[in-house]
C-alpha positions in Angstrom: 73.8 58.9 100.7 77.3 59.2 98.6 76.6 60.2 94.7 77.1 56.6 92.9 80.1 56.5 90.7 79.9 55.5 87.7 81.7 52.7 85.3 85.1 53.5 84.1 83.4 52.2 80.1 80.2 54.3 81.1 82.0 57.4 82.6 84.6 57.6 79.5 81.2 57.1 77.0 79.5 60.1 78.8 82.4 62.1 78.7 82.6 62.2 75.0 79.0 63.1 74.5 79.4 65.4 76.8 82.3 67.4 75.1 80.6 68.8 72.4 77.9 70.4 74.5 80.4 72.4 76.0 80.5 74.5 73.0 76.8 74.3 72.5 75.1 75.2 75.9 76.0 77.1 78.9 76.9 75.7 82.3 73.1 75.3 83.5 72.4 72.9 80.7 75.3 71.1 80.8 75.0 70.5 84.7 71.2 69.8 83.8 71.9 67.1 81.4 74.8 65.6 83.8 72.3 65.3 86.7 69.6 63.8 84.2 72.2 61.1 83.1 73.3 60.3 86.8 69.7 60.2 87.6 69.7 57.8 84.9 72.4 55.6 85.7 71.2 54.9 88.9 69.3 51.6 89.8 66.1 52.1 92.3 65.9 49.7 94.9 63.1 47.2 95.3 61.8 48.5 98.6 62.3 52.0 99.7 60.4 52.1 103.2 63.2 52.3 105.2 64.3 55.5 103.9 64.7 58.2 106.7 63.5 55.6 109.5 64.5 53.8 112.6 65.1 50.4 111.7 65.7 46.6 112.8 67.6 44.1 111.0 66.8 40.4 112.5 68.1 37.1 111.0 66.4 34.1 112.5 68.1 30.3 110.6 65.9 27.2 110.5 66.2 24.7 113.2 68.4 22.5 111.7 71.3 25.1 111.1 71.0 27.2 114.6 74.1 24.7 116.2 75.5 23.6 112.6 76.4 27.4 111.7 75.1 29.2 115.0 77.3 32.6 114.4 75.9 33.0 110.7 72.5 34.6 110.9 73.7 37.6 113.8 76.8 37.8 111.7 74.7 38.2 108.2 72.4 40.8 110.1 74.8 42.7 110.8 76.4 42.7 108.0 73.2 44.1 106.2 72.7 47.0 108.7 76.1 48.1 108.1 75.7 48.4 104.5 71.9 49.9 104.9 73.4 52.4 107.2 76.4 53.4 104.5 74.2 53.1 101.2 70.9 54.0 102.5 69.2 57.5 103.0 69.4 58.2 106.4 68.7 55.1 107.8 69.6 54.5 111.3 70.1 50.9 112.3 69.2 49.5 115.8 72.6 48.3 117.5 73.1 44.9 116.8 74.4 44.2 120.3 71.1 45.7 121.4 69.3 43.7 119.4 70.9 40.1 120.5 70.6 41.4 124.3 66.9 41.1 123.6 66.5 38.4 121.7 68.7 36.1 124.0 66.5 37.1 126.9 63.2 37.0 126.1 61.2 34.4 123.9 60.0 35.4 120.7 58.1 33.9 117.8 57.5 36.9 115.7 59.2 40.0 114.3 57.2 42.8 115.3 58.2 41.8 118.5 61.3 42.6 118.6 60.7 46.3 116.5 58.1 47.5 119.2 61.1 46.3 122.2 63.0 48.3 120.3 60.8 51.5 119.3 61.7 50.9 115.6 60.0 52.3 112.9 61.1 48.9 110.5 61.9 45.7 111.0 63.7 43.8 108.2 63.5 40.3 109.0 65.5 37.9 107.3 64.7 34.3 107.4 67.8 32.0 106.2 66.3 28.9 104.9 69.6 27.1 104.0 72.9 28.1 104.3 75.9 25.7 103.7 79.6 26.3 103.1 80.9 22.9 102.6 80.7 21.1 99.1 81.9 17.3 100.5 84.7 17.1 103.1 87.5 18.9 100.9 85.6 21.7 98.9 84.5 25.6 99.8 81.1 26.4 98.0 78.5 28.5 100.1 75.1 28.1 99.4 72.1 29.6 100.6 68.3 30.8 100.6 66.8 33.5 101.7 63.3 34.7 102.6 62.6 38.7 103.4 60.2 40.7 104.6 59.5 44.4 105.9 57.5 45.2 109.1 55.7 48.7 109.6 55.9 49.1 113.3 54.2 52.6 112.5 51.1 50.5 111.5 50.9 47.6 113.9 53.9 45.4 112.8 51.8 45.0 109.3 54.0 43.1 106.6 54.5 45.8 103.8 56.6 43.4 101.6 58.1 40.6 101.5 61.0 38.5 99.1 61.9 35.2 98.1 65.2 34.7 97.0 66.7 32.1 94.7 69.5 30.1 95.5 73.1 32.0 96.5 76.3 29.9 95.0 79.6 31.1 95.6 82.0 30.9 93.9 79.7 30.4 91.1 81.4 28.0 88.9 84.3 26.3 90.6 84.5 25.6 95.0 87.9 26.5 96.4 90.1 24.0 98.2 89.4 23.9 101.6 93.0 23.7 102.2 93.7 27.0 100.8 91.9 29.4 103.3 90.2 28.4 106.5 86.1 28.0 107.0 85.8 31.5 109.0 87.7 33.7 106.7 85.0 31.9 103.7 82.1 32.4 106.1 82.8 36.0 106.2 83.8 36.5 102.2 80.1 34.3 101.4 77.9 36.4 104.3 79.5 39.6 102.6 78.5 38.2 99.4 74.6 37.7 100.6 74.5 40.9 102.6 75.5 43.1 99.3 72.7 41.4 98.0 69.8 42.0 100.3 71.2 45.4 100.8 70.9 46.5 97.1 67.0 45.3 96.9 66.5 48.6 99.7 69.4 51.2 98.8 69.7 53.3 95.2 72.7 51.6 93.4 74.8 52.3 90.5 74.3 48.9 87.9 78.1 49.2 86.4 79.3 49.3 90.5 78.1 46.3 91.2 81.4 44.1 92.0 79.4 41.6 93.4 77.4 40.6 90.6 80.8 39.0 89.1 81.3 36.8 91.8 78.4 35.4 92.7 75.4 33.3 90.9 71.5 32.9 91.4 70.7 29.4 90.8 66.8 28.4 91.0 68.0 24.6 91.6 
């Protein structure tokens, strides 16, 4: 997993109290106190199971939304894999393609199904409970719940945790004329938006990185 980087504000701060220790200490202490302040600086994540294991990332949409917005939940699993992959420690993610093979040829009611067809150590199974990109006929405004939950294949497909999140807006304050940019290319932007999301509850993040957290909002409504 890449070092996190810090905030430009943060990173100038740290330099400046860093200076005079240059003068003070020798190069082990001053390397000591700079891993002690990264250490510092860098979120944990909410669930760290999947570190080092095989894993399985399913999305399975209520009823109502598997013809109205059929491509969104293999899109947003995806999507969450490829960032587990990148930010995670050593997690290998199950192909996707391998994983919609299966699922579109065999009934299934349950994740832990799906892990032990796949030999995976974890299965993150995502639940999307609502997810909506229209606001009226003319406005873009994605919104969306989400329910989460681990599965230890190594212990019989036992849930190990499980998340409930609030309500995903974006844009948070003001919807965007459909007219200005078409409903795929907002699908993708708002499914990038949730996957950053989901993927910084399992993967070690840096607080003053997080890009995301300025364009989204968590609304309990």
């Amino acid at each position: 997993m890449d070092r996190p980087y810090f905030g430009r504000r943060a990173f100038a701060l740290l330099l400046l109290l860093a200076l005079p220790l240059v003068a003070t200490a020798g190069c082990a202490s001053l390397f000591a106190t700079w891993a002690y302040i990264a250490h510092q600086d860098t979120e944990k994540p909410d669930c760290d199971k999947l570190e080092g294991k095989r894993v399985v990332v399913v999305c399975r949409p209520v009823t109502e939304l598997q013809f109205a917005n059929s491509n969104a939940a293999p899109e947003l699993a995806t999507l969450v894999g490829e960032l587990l992959k990148e930010h995670g420690k050593k997690i290998v993610i199950v192909s996707p393609s391998e994983v919609g093979r299966w699922t579109d040829e065999n009934n299934w009611r349950d994740y832990p199904e799906i892990g032990k067809a796949m030999k995976a150590d974890m299965v993150v199974g995502i639940d999307l409970e609502q997810f909506s990109l229209l606001q009226g006929s003319t406005l873009l405004q994605g919104r969306s719940r989400v329910n989460l939950a681990v599965y230890d294949m190594k212990d019989g497909g036992k849930r190990i945790w499980e998340k409930q999140l609030p309500q995903l807006v974006f844009p948070p304050n003001t919807p965007i004329p459909a007219s200005d940019r078409s409903e795929a290319d907002f699908q993708r932007q708002y499914l990038t938006e949730i996957a950053g999301h989901i993927s910084r509850l399992f993967c070690a993040h840096d607080p003053d990185n997080d890009t995301t957290a300025d364009t989204k909002v968590l609304d309990n409504n």
